[in-house]
N, C-alpha and C positions, 0 to 999 in steps of 0.2 A: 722532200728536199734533202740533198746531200749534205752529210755532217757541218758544221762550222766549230773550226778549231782556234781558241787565241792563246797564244802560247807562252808565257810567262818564261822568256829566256833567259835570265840571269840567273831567276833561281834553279834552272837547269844546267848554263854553265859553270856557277860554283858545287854543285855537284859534282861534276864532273872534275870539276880543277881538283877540287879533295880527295876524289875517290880516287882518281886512276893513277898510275905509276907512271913518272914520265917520259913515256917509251915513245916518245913520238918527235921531231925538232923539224921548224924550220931549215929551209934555205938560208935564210937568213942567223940563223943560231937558237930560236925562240924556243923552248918547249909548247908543244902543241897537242896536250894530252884532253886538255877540254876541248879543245876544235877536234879531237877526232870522235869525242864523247856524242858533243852536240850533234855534229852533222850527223853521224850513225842515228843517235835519235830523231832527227828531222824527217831522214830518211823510213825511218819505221813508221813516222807520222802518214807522209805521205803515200807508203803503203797503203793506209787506208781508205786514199781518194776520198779527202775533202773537198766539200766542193768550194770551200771556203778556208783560205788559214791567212794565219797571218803573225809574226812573230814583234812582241813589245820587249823595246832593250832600256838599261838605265844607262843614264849619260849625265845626271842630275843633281850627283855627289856633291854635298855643299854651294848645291846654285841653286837647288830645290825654291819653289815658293813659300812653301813652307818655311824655310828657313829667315823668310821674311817675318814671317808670325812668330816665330818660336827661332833665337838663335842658334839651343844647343841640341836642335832636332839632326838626330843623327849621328850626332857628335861624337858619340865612342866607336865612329866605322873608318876603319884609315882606308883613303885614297887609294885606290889599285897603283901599284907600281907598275916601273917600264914592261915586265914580263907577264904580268896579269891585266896591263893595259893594252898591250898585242893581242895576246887571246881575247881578248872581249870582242878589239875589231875584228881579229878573225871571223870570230862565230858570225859575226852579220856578215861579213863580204861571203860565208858560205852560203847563209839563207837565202841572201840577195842571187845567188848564183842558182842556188836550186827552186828559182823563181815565186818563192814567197817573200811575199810585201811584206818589209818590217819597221819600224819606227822606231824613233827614239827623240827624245826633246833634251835641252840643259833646261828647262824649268819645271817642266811635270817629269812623274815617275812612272815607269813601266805601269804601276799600277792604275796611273790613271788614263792611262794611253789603253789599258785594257777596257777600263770602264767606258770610255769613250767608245772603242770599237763594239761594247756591248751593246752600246745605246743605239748606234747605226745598225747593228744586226735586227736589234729587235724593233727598230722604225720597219725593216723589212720585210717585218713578219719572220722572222730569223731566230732561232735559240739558240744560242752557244755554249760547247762548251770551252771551258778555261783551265787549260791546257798548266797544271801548276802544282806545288807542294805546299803555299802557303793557306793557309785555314782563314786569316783576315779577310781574304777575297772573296767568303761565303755571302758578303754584302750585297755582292753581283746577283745574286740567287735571288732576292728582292727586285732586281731590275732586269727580268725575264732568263738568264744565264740557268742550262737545262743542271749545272753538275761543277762541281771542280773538280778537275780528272789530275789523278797525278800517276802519271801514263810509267812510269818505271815500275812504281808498285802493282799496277793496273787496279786504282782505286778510285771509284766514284762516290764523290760526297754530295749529298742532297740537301736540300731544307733541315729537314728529319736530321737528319748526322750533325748539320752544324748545332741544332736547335740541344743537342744530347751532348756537345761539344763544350758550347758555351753557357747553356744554360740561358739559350735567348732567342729571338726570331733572329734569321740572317739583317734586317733592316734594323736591328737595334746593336749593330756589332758597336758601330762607331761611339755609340751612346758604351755601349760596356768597358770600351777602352778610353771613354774619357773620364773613364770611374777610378779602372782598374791601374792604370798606365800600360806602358808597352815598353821594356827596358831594353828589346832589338832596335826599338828606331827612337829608343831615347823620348818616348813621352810622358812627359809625371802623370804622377796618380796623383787620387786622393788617399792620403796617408790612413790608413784601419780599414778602407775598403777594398777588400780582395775579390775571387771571385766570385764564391757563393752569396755575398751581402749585394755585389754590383746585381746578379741576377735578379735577385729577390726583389730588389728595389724597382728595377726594370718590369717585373712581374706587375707589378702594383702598378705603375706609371710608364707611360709610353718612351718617357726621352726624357733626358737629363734637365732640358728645359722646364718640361712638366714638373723634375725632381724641384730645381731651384725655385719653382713659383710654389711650391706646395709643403716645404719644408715643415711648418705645422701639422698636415696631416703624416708625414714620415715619422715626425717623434712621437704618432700613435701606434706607428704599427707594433706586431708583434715580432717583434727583432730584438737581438740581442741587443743593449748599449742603442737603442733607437735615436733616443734623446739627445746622443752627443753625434751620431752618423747626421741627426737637423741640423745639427748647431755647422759641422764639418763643410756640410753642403752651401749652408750659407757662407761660410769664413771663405770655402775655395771654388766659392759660383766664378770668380774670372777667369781661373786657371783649368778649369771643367770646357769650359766655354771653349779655351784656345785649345787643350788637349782635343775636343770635338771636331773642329777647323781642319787639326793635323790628322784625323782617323779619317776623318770622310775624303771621298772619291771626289774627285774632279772628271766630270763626264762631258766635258764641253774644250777637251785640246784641240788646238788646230796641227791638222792632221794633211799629210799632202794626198790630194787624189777621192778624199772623201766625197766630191759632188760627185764621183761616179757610182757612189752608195755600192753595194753588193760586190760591183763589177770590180771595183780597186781590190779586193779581199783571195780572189779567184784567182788556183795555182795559174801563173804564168808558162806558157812553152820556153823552154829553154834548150839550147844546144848541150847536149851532155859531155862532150867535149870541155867546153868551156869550164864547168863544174869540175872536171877532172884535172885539166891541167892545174886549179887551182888547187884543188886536194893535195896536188903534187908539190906546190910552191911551197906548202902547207906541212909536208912532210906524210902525209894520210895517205897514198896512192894507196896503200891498201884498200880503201874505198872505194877503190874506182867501177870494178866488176858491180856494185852496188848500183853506187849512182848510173852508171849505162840502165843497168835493169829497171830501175827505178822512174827515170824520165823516161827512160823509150816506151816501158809497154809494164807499169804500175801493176798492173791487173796476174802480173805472172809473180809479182816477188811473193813471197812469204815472210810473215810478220813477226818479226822477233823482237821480243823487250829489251832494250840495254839493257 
């Protein structure tokens, strides 16, 4: 079966917003230096004839469900302004144009719109990979996902790597960051537990769960300050619990198009025209000799990393 690619697109358009000089502007006036980032990379994606892709956007910024659990989940991330809220929509109406399915929800997060498309690949008998630079998503790797590719670098991370990463199976991420916290998306820890104590403890017991019901056998272990890491676990069993809630995947979004299983995921035919005039609205025509090459006849371009 041909590759399956999901592609974690925010954390590629803010790449792109930081990295590039902004040599690029709307019709309209926008700078459009991550729309010309992205698309170039979508386009190198598609080079290599997947027979599957599909692009997860966030749109979830403080309306997250999570933030029903947890208020100040996230809370040190400002709002994309007018000019980084153009380029967002850009990058999709480009996807959309170069005929990959993409998503997005105001309640779930890219992230779990990924885990979702996981779960449907792998009902299919499907392994994918996931198309990304974040190391949290090794979770996926537990739930059939072959790799986390982080296709700029041209880096594939496996079980193995996460496992030498974090010091834990990819299925016990959630459990490690409800020890550890996560100070990107704003989830507390528990205070004295960093990372080498969360592993160790993980080592010993499957899941945080296990931790809180077993507190008595952890102030035997041999660990540093054992005795008070018991006592720790029991004073912050609630806030362990909801920290859990906010690390773990949500693998069940409703998703448009999903009863077509596989088929929804599959590059669509698209008029390269169309893709082009939009590169132009866009200020990118530079693109254009690409995209022609690219949707007419995939199999001639040659593949370059942004």
């Amino acid at each position: 079966m041909s590759a399956a690619f999901l592609v974690d697109a925010s954390v590629y358009i803010f790449r792109y917003y930081f990295a590039l000089p902004p040599n690029w502007e709307s019709r309209s006036g926008y700078s459009t230096e991550a729309v010309y980032g992205f698309s170039n990379f979508l386009l190198d994606l598609l080079a290599r004839k997947p027979g599957h892709i599909a692009c997860a956007f966030d749109e979830s910024l403080g309306s997250c469900f999570r933030n029903e659990i947890y208020p100040d989940y996230k809370c040190s991330r400002a709002l994309p302004d007018e000019a980084l809220a153009y380029q967002l929509a850009a990058c999709r109406e480009m996807a959309e144009a170069l005929g990959i399915a993409s998503y997005a929800s105001d309640r779930f997060e890219a992230d779990d719109i990924l885990a979702t498309l996981t779960r449907l690949c792998v009902e299919h008998a499907c392994a994918p990979v996931i198309v990304t630079r974040d190391k949290d998503l090794g979770q996926l790797l537990d739930r059939g996902a072959t790799s986390l590719w982080d296709f700029a670098a041209d880096q594939h991370l496996g079980r193995e790597d996460i496992e030498v990463k974090f010091g834990v199976r990819p299925g016990q991420i959630a459990d490690y960051l409800a020890l550890v916290g996560d100070t990107i998306d704003d989830i507390p820890g528990v205070p004295g537990i960093g990372a080498k104590t969360a592993a160790r403890l993980l080592a010993e017991f499957d899941s945080v769960e296990s931790l809180i019901a077993n507190t008595d056998r952890v102030a035997t272990l041999k660990i540093r300050g054992a005795a008070g890491i018991a006592a720790k676990l029991s004073v912050y069993a609630d806030q362990i619990r909801m920290a859990l809630q906010l690390a773990q995947l949500e693998y069940t979004v409703p998703l448009k198009d999903v009863q077509r299983g596989l088929n929804s995921l599959v590059p669509q035919p698209v008029e390269p025209e169309l893709a082009v005039a939009l590169a132009e609205e866009f200020g990118i025509g530079g693109l254009a000799k690409k995209i022609r090459r690219t949707l007419e006849s995939p199999a001639e371009l040659s593949i370059a990393t942004p």
